[in-house]
N, C-alpha and C positions, 0 to 999 in steps of 0.2 A: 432512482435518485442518483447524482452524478454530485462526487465528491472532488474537493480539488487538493490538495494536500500538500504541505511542504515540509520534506524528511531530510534535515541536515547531513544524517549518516549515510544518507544514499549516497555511496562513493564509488561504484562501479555494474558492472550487468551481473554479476554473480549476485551482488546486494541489489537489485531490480526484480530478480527472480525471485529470491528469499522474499522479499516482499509482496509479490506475487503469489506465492505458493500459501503466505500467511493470507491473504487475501480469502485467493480459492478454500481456502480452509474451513471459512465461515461461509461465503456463498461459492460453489463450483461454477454457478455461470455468470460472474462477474465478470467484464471487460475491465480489464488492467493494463494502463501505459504506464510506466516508472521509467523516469530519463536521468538518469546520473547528474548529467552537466548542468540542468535546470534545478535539482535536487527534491522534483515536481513527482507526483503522482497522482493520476487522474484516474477514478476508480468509477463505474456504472453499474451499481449493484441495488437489490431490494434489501439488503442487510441493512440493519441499522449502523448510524455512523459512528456509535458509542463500541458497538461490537467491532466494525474496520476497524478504528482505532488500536483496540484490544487486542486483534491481535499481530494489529505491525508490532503493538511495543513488545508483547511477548516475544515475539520472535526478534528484540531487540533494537530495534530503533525507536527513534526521538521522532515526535511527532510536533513541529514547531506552530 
């Protein structure tokens, strides 16, 4: 499943990675772009998209 996502907090590559890491958390081989300037993050995972969800915000961000 390929997820499109728009995360207001995304405000740099430190908060791309964090997002990232929260990502791989729930599936380790998911394909993860997170681009700051677009505030975009584009996810390819078998995870469910209630679980990505869960745990961008846990690890703190808005999921618009």
């Amino acid at each position: 499943m390929t997820l499109d996502l728009h995360v207001p907090d995304l405000a740099c590559s430190a908060c791309a990675g964090t997002v990232t890491k929260a990502v791989h958390s729930v599936d380790v081989t998911a394909q993860v772009v997170a681009d700051p300037k677009t505030k975009r993050v584009n996810i390819i995972t078998e995870a469910s998209e209630a679980d990505i969800k869960s745990a961008i915000a846990t690890a703190g961000y808005t999921i618009a």
